[in-house]
N, C-alpha and C positions, 0 to 999 in steps of 0.2 A: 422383901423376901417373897415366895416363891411357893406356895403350899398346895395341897393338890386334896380332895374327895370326895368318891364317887357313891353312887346308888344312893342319894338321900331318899330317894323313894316318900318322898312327901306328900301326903295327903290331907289334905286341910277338913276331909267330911269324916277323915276317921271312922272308916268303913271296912279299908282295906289292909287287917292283918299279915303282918311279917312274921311271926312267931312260928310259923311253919317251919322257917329255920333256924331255928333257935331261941331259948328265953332271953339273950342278950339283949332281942331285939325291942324288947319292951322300955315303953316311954323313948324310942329311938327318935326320936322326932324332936319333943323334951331336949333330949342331952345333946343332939345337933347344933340346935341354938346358944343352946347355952356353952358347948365346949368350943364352937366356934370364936364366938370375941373375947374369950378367956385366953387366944392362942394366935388369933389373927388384929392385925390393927389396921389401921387406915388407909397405910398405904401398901400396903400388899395385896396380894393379887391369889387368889384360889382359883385350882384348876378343876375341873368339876365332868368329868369323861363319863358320861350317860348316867340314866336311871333316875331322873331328877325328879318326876313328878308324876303320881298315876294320873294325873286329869289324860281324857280321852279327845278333849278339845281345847284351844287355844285359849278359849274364852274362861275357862274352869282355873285351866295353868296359871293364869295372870296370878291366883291366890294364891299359889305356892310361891310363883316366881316373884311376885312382891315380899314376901318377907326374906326369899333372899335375898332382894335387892335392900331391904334394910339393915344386913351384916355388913360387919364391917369388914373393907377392902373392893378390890374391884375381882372381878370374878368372871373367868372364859368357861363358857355352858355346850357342851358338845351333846350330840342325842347317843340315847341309847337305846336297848332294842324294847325297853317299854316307854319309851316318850313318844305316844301315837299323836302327844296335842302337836308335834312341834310342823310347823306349817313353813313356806316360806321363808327366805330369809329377811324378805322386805317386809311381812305381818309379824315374824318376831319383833325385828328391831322398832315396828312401828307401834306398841308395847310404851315405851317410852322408857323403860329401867333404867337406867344411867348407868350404872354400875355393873351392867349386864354386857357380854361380847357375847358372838352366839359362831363358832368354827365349825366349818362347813364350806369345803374348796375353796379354804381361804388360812390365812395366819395371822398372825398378831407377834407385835415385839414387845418382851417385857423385859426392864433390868440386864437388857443384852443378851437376851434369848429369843431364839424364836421359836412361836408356839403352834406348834403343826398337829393332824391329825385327823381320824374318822374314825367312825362306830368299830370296825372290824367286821369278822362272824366267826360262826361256827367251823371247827379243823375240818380238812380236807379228811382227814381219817378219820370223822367220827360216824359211827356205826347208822349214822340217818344223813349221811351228805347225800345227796341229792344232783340232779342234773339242774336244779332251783338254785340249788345252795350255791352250785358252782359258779351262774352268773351272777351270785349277791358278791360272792368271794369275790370276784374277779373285779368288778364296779367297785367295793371297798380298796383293794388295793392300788385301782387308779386313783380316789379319790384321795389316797393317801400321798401316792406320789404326786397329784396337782397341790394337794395344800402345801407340800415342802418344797416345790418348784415354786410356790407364791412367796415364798419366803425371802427374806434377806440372806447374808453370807454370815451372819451371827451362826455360833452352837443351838441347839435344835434342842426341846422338850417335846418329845410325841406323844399325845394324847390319844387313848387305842380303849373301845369300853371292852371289847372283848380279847383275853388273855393274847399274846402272839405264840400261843402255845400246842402241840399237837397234842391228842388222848395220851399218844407215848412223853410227854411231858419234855419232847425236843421241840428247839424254836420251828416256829413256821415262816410264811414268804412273808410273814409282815414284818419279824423281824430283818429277815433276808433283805426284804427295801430300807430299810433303814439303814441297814449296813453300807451300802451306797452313798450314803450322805452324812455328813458331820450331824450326826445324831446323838449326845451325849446322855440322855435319861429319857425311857417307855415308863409311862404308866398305863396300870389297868385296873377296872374293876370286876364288874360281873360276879364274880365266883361268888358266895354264899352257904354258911351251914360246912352241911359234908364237902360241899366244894373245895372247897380250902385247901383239902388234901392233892385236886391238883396245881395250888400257887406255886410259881417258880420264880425266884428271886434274885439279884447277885449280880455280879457283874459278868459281862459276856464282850470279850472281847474291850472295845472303849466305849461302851453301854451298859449304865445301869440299868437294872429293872425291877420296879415297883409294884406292888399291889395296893392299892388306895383304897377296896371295896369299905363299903362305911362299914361293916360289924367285924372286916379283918384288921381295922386300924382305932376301934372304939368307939366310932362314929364320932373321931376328932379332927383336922386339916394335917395331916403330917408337911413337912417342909422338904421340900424336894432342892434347893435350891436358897 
C-alpha cells in the first residue's frame, strides 16, 4: 500500500513550537511516531512531500531523518520550502537510510506507480508574486515535467508540497501539467491552522486531489492508494 504525509516538521532539540497554528499541534511529533506503525507496516511505502525537519543543516537532519528511517515501511522524502538542511542528492543518499528515497528530477516505481514530483510555490496571483517568485514558479514547473518524463509508462502519483491551487482557489499550471500526462492522484501539504480554509479536494477531471498536511489529516499516513 501506498500512504502519503507531509510537514512532519520534526525537531529533535524541541525548540521550535507549532502551536502558533493551533493546539492540535501539541505532542505532534509524539503522535507521528506512534500513529505511524499503528497504520503503516513493512512493506509499504510513505509519501512524505516537504516540511520534514527544521534542522538548518544536513548534519542536524540525519536526527530527525534517522528516526524516520526507523518506521516502518520504505518512504520517498521530497523537500519542502522549510527543509534548508536538504543538500545534494549525492550527500543525502550518502546518509546511509535505507529506507529513505529522496525525489528530486528524478522518480521512483512503487506497486505500479509512478512517483513524480517537486516542491511547487507560491500562486501566480498572490498579492506578493514577485518577478523572484516568477522564476522559482517557472524552475518548479520544469522540474515537475523532468521528474514525470523520468518516469515510466505506469499511472503517476505527483507529489506537489505546495497546493496546485490559486488565492481564487482554481487549479494552477501545476495542475494544468499534470493534466498532460496520465496523472491519476496530486498530493499536497503546506497549508496549516487558518490555512485550511483554502484546501481544495476532489476529483478534477481523472485526478484526484489530496491534502496530506500532518495537522489536516491528524498527523496520521492516510492511504492514497
Amino acid at each position: 500500500m501506498i500512504y502519503a504525509l507531509a510537514d512532519l516538521h520534526l525537531d529533535y532539540t524541541n525548540e521550535k513550537s507549532m502551536e502558533v497554528f493551533g493546539l492540535n499541534w501539541q505532542n505532534y511529533q509524539e503522535r507521528i511516531f506512534n500513529n505511524w506503525n499503528e497504520v503503516v507496516d513493512k512493506d509499504d511505502t510513505v509519501l512524505i512531500p516537504g516540511d520534514i525537519s527544521w534542522a538548518m543543516d544536513l548534519d542536524n537532519a540525519y536526527i530527525d531523518l534517522k528516526k524516520i528511517d526507523e518506521l516502518n515501511g520504505s518512504k520517498i522524502l521530497m523537500k519542502g520550502n522549510h527543509d534548508y538542511w536538504w543538500s545534494s542528492l549525492n550527500k543525502i543518499n550518502g546518509l546511509g537510510l535505507e529506507s529513505l528515497r529522496y525525489l528530486q528530477n528524478n522518480s521512483f516505481e512503487v506497486n505500479g506507480y509512478d512517483i513524480c514530483g517537486t516542491r511547487g510555490w507560491i500562486p501566480r496571483d498572490h498579492k506578493d508574486f514577485s518577478d523572484h517568485d516568477e522564476k522559482i514558479f517557472t524552475r518548479e514547473l520544469m522540474r515537475l515535467e523532468n521528474s514525470i518524463r523520468a518516469s515510466g509508462d505506469n499511472k503517476k502519483i505527483v507529489m506537489l508540497h505546495y497546493p496546485p491551487i490559486n488565492q481564487d482557489r482554481s487549479l494552477n499550471e501545476f495542475f494544468e501539467m499534470c493534466c498532460r500526462y496520465p496523472v491519476e492522484y496530486i498530493i499536497y501539504g503546506h497549508l496549516h491552522g487558518v490555512g485550511h480554509s483554502l484546501i481544495k479536494e476532489g476529483n478534477f477531471g481523472d485526478i484526484t486531489i489530496s491534502c496530506v498536511a500532518g495537522d489536516y489529516i491528524d498527523f496520521t499516513p492516510v492511504r492514497i492508494v
